[in-house]
SETIFI-404232 format. One line per field, with one value per residue (C-alpha): residue number from 0; residue in one letter; chain; x, y, z. Coordinates in steps of 0.5 Angstrom, whole numbers, plus 500, padded with zeros to 3 digits. Layout:
N
seq	(NUM|...)
type	(a|...)
mol	(A|...)
u	(X|...)
v	(Y|...)
w	(Z|...)
//
This chain:
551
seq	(0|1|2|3|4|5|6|7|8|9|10|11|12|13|14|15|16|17|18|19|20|21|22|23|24|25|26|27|28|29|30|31|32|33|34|35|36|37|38|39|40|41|42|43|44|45|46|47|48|49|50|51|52|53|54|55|56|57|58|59|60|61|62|63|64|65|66|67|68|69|70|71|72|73|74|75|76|77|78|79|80|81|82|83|84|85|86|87|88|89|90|91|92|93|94|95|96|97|98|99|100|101|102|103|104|105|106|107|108|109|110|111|112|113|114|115|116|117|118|119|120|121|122|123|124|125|126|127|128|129|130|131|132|133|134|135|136|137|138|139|140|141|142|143|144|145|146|147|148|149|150|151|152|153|154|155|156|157|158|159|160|161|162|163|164|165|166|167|168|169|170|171|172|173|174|175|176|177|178|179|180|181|182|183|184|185|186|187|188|189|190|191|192|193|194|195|196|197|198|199|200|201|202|203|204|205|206|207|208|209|210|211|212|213|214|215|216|217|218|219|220|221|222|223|224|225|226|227|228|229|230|231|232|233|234|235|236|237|238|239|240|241|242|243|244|245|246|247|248|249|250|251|252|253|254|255|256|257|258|259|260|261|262|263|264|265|266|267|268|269|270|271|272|273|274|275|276|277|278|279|280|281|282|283|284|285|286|287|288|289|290|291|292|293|294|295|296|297|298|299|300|301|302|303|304|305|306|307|308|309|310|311|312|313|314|315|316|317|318|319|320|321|322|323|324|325|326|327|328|329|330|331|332|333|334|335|336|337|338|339|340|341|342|343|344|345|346|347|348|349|350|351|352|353|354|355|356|357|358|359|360|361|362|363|364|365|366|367|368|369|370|371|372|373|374|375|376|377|378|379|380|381|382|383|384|385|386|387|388|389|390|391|392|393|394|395|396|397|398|399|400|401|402|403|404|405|406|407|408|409|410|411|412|413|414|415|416|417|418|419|420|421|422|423|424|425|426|427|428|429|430|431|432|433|434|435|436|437|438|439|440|441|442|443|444|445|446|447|448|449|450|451|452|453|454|455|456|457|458|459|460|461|462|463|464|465|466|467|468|469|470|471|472|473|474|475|476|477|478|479|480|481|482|483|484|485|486|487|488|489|490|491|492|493|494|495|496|497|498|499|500|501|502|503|504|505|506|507|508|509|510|511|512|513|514|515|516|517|518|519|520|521|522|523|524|525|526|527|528|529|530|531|532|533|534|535|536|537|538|539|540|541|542|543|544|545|546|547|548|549|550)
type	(x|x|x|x|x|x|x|x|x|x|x|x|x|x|x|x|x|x|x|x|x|x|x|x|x|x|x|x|x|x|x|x|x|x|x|x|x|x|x|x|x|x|x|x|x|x|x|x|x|x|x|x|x|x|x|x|x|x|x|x|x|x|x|x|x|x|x|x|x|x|x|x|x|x|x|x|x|x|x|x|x|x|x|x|x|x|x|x|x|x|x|x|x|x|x|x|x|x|x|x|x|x|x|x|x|x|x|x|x|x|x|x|x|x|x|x|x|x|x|x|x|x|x|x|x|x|x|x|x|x|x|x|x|x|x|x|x|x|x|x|x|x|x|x|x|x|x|x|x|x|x|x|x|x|x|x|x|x|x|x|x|x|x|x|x|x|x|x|x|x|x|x|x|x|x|x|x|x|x|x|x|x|x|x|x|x|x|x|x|x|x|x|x|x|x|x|x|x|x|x|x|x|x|x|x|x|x|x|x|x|x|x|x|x|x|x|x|x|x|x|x|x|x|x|x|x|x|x|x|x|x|x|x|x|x|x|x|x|x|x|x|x|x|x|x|x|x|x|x|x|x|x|x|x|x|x|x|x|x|x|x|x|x|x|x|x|x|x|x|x|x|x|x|x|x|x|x|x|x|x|x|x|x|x|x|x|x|x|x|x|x|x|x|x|x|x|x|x|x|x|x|x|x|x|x|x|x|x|x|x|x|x|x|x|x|x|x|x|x|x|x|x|x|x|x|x|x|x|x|x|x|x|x|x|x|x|x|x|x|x|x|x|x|x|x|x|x|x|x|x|x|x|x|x|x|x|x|x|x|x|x|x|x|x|x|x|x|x|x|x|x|x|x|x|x|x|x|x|x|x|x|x|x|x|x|x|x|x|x|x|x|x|x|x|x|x|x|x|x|x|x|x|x|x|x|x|x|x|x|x|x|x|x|x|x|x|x|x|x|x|x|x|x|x|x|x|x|x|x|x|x|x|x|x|x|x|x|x|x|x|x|x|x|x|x|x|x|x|x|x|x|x|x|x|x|x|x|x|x|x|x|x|x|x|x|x|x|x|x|x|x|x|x|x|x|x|x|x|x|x|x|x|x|x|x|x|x|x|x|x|x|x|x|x|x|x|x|x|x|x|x|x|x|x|x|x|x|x|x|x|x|x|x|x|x|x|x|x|x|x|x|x|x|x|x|x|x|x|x|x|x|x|x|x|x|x|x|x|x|x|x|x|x|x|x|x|x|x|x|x|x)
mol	(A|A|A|A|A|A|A|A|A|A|A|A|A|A|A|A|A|A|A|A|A|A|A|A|A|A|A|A|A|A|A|A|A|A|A|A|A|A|A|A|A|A|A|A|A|A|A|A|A|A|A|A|A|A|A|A|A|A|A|A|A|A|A|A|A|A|A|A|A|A|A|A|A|A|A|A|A|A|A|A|A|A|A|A|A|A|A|A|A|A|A|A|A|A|A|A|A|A|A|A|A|A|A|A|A|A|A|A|A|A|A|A|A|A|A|A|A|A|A|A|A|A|A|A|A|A|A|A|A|A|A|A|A|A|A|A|A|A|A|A|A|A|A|A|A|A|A|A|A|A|A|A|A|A|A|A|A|A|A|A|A|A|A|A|A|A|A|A|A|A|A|A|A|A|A|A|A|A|A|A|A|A|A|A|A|A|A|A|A|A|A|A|A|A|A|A|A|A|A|A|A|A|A|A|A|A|A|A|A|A|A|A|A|A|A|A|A|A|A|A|A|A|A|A|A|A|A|A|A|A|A|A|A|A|A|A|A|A|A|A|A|A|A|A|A|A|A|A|A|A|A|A|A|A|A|A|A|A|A|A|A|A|A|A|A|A|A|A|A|A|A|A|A|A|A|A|A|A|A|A|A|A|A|A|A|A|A|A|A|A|A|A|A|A|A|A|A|A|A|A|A|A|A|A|A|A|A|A|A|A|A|A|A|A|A|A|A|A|A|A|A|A|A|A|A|A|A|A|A|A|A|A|A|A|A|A|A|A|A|A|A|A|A|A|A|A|A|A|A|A|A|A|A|A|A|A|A|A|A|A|A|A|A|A|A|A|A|A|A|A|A|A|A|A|A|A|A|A|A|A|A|A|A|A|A|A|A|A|A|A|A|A|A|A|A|A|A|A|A|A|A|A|A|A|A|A|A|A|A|A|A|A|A|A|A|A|A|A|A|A|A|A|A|A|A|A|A|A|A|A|A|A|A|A|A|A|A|A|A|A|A|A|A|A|A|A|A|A|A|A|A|A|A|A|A|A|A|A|A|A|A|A|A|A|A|A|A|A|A|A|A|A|A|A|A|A|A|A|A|A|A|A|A|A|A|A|A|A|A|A|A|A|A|A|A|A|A|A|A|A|A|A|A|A|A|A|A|A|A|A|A|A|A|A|A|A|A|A|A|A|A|A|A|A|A|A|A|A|A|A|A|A|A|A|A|A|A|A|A|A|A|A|A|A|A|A|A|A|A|A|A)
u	(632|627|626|627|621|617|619|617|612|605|599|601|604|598|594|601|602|595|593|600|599|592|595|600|595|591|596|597|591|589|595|595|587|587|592|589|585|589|595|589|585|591|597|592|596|591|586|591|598|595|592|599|602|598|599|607|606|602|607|612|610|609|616|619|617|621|628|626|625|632|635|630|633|640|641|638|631|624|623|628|626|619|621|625|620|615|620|620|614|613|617|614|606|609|612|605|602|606|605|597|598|602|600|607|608|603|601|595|588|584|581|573|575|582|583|589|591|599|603|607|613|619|620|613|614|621|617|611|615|620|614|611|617|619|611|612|618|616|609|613|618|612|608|611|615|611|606|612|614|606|606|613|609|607|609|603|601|593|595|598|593|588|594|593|585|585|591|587|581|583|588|582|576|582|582|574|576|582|577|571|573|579|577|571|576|581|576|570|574|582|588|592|587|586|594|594|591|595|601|599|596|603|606|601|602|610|609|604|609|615|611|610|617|620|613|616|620|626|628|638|641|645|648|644|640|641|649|646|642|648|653|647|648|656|658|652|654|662|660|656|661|661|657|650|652|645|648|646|653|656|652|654|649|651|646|646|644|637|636|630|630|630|632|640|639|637|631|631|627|632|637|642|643|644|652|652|651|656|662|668|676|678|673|673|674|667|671|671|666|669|669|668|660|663|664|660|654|649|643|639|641|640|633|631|632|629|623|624|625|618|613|616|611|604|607|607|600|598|601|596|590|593|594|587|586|591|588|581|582|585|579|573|575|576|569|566|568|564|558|552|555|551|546|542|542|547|552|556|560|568|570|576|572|568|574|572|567|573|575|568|567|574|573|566|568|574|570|564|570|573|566|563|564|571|566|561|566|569|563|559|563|570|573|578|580|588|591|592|585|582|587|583|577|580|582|575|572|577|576|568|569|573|567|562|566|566|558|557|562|558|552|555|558|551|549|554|553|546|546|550|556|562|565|564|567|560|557|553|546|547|549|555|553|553|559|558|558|564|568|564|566|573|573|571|576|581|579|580|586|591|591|591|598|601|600|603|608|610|608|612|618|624|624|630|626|619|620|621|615|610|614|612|605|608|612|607|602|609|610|602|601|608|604|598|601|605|599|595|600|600|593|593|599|596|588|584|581|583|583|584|576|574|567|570|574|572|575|569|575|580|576|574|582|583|578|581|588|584|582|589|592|587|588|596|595|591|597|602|597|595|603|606|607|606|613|612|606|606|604|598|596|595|592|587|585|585|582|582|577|579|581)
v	(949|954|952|944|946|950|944|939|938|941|937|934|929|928|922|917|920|918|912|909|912|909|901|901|902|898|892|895|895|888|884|889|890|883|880|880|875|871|870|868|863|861|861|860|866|869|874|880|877|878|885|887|884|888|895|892|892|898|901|900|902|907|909|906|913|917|912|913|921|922|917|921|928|926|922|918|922|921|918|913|912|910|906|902|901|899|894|891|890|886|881|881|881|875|871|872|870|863|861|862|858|852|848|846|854|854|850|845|847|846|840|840|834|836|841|843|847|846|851|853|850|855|855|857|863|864|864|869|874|875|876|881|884|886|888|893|896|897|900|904|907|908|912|919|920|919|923|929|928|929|936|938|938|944|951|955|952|953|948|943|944|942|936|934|934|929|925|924|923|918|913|912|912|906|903|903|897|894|893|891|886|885|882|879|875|873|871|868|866|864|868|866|869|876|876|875|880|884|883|885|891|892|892|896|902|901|900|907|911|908|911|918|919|924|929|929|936|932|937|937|934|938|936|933|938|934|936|943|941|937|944|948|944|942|950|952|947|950|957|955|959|965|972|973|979|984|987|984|985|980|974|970|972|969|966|961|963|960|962|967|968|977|977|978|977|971|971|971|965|959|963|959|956|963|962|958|964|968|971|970|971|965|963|967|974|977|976|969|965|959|958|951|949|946|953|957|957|961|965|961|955|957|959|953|948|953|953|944|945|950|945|938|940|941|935|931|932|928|922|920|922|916|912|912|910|904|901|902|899|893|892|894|887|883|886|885|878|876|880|879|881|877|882|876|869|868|873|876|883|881|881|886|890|894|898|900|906|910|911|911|917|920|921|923|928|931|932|935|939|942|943|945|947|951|956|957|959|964|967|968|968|971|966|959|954|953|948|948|950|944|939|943|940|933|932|934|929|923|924|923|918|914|916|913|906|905|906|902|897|896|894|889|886|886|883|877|877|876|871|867|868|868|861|861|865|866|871|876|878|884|887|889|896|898|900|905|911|911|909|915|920|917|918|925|926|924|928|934|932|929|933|939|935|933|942|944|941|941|949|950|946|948|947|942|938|937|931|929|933|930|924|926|925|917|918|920|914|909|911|911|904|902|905|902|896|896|900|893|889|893|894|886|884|888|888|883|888|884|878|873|872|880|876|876|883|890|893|899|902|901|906|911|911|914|919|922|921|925|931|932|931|936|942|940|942|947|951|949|952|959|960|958|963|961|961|962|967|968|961|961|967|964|958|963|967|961|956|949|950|947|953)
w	(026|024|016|018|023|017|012|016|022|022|021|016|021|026|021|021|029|032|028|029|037|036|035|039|044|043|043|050|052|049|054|060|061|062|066|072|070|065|072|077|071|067|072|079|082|088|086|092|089|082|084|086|080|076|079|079|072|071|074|071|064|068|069|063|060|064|063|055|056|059|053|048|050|052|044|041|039|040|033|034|041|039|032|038|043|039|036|043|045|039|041|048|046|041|047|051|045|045|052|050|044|047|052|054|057|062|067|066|068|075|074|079|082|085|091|089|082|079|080|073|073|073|065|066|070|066|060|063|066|060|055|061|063|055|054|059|057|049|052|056|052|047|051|053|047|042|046|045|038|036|040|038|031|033|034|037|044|041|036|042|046|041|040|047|047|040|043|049|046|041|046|050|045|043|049|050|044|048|054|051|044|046|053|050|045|051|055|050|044|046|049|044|038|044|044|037|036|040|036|030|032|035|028|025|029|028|020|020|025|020|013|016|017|012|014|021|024|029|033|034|039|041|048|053|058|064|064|065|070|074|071|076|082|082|080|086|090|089|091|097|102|096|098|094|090|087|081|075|072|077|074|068|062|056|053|047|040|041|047|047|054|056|063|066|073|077|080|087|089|091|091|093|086|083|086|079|074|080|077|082|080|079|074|067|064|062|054|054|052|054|062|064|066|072|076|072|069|065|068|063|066|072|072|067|073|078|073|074|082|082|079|083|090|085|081|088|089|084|086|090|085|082|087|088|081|082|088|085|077|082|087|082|078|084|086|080|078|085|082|077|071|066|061|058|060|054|054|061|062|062|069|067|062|067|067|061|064|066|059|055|061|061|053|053|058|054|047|052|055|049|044|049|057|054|048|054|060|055|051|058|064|059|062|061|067|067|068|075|076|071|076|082|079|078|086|088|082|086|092|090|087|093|097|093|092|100|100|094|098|104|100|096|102|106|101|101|109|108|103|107|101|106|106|099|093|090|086|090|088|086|079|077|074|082|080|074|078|082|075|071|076|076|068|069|073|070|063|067|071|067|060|066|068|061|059|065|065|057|057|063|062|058|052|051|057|053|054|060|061|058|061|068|068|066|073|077|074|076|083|083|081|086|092|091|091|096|101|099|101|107|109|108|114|118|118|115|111|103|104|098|099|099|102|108|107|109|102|104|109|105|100|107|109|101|102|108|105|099|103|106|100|096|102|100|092|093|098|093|086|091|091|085|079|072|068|062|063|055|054|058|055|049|051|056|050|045|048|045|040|033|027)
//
């Protein structure tokens, strides 16, 4: 496996694996940034039903990722994975793009003089959430994979840490586009051109990610890691009733030819699943080297999953970062397409493209972070944030951001109540850029939080688990975009907060409630970071010392 990886991988790989990383996601961004949009003025869906569609949406490209990092892991391989995916998300952003492009698929327009617009016929739906549904699979099952066989070019942690800040940069420079021409081509030009162009930036990731494939280092598969997983918990489980022994000799330490790992005794912490590494009578002599998994397993595989269990209670704290982030990205269009958006008296901001701040932010950051903030930490203070310091910093930034949208809120809304704005869905006199600020703070944010996040975990994980570690992050922005929809759906049954109107709504006390749900959550991350210990203390090291500055 190591000559394969010498001969292969490196950073030869990263023009084919970031340019084709770059068109896929551009082909995500031009029909996902703007579908809220496209439901309300193409299918007359309801502004609310349309957000929560859009968080549905987001949440599962979200969760996706996590199913095509078990299958990558378990069989068929990153690259295999991603030429396939990608595959799939044509075919749905060409369905998006037929239904645009034929009358016959989509309902017809409001006409001013009716007072009721048609709703879209079954096929119409049949045909929309087809193309939505296989849009979101293919996105999904590009985003973690292909995001853990660039970093699998890789054997030295400062060169994927130098990985991960490129790839961050890069997606979100990508995305600024989708959120700007793109949305501007959907909303000024045609759907059918803007989706259009999504598919053919779609096969053009695919083709530049085919053409690199003899340069790339694809690790063997040689059995799935989630069966040592289950070997763990079945064999500990069996053993439940079995006194713990202290002696290292006791415990099943075989290791595999690969296995790098120095340490013969489990560790003390979860104790109970050290059963599984426990010698019993009945399980094997210490000769044979081919006990059954099942009753048995090694202290490797033991203390790999403990590694998987320690990390789940900081990776919970994140879930509400994200979804204060889902419930933002939705509401901040809702608000905006009731605002002064124009910037002459020809040409007027897109109401979804404000979102667009956040990744022009988020990218600025990481450049300004990796240039420059990281050089300056270590030449004058000799020291480097951690991952878990950097994601510190990201709750902090959130929570800010949530607070600022609340005043903000309340301004927009005392406006429209002042000008008498309330029986009508008008637009407020009062500039969309109001909005610049908290979306700013949210882009920081999410430079300090998310490459934290995607480090971490990789770093800390197994290594026949990468992928499903950089496919955490993903999950955690699922489950996000879940919540957030169902807490919108929530808070307008049972208050008149998030009326189809928001003119009429009290959105303001929505952002004051992430607030103090924020600063709960905060205290409960920084109890789970005081306490946790960096497993692979060598990595971390390597990357303190190094930091991410380019050779």
């Amino acid at each position: 496996m190591e000559t394969s990886h010498i001969n292969r991988g490196g950073w030869i790989t990263f023009p084919f694996i970031i340019a084709s990383t770059a068109a896929l996601s551009l082909a995500a961004g031009g029909w996902m940034y703007n579908l809220m949009v496209y439901l309300i003025q193409e299918f007359h869906i309801n502004s609310i039903d349309a957000a929560l569609i859009f968080n549905l949406v987001n949440g599962c490209t979200s969760l996706i990722p996590v199913i095509a990092a078990i299958v990558s892991d378990s069989f068929l391989g990153c690259y295999t994975v991603v030429w396939i995916s990608s595959f799939v998300s044509f075919l749905g952003i060409n369905l998006l793009f037929l239904i645009s492009s034929l009358r016959a698929l989509r309902p017809e327009p409001c006409h001013e003089l009716e007072s009721l617009c048609k709703s879209p016929t079954n096929l119409q739906f049949t045909a929309l959430y087809t193309g939505i549904i296989l849009a979101s699979i293919g996105t999904g099952g590009v985003r973690s994979t292909i995001t853990t066989m660039g970093a699998d070019q890789f054997t030295k942690p400062k060169d994927q840490q130098i990985y991960f800040d490129r790839y961050f940069v890069a997606t979100n420079l990508v995305s600024v586009i989708a959120s700007t021409a793109m949305i501007y081509i959907e909303d000024n030009v045609s759907w059918a051109i803007g989706f259009g162009l999504s598919a053919f930036a779609n096969l053009l990731g695919s083709v530049i990610f085919l053409l690199g494939s003899r340069f790339y280092y694809r690790p063997n598969l040689d059995k799935s890691p989630y069966t040592d997983i289950a070997h763990v918990i079945v064999a500990a489980t069996r053993k439940w009733n079995v006194p713990l022994s202290s002696k290292s000799e006791d415990y099943n330490c075989c290791h595999d030819a690969d296995t790098k790992k120095i340490n013969i005794a489990p560790t003390k912490t979860l104790r109970f699943l050290n059963r599984a590494a426990l010698i019993t009578n009945c399980d094997f002599n210490l000769e044979d080297s081919n006990a059954d998994p099942w009753k048995t397993c090694t202290v490797t595989q033991v203390e790999e999953l403990k590694t998987v269990i320690k990390i789940f209670p900081i990776w919970f704290s994140n879930i509400f970062l994200g979804t204060a982030i889902g419930i933002q990205s939705s509401l901040v269009v809702l608000q905006s397409l009731t605002m002064d958006r124009g910037i002459s008296h020809h040409f007027k901001i897109p109401a979804a493209s404000i979102l667009v701040f956040v990744l022009i932010f988020t990218a600025i950051s990481l450049t300004v972070f990796d240039k420059f903030l990281m050089p300056a930490c270590r030449k004058i203070f000799n020291l480097t944030p951690s991952p878990l310091q950097r994601i510190g910093i990201g709750h902090v930034l959130i929570i800010m951001t949530m607070a600022i949208s609340a005043v903000v809120e309340t301004k927009r809304l005392s406006l429209a109540k002042s000008d008498k704005l309330l029986e009508h869905s008008m637009v407020v006199p009062m500039s969309v850029f109001w909005l610049v600020p908290q979306l700013a703070i949210t882009g920081i944010g999410n430079a300090f939080q998310f490459p934290g996040q995607v480090t971490l975990y990789y770093q800390e994980f197994p290594t026949s688990l990468k992928s499903m570690s950089t496919a955490l992050n993903h999950l955690v922005i699922a489950i996000s975009f879940f919540m957030s929809s169902a807490l919108i759906d929530f808070v307008r049954k049972v208050t008149s907060w998030l009326p189809d109107n928001i003119n009429k709504g009290k959105l303001h006390n929505v952002y004051w409630v992430l607030v103090l749900i924020g600063v709960i959550n905060f205290s409960y991350y920084l109890a789970c970071a005081s306490l946790y210990k960096y497993q692979n203390v060598q990595k971390v090291e390597e990357n303190l010392g190094s930091g991410s500055g380019h050779d």
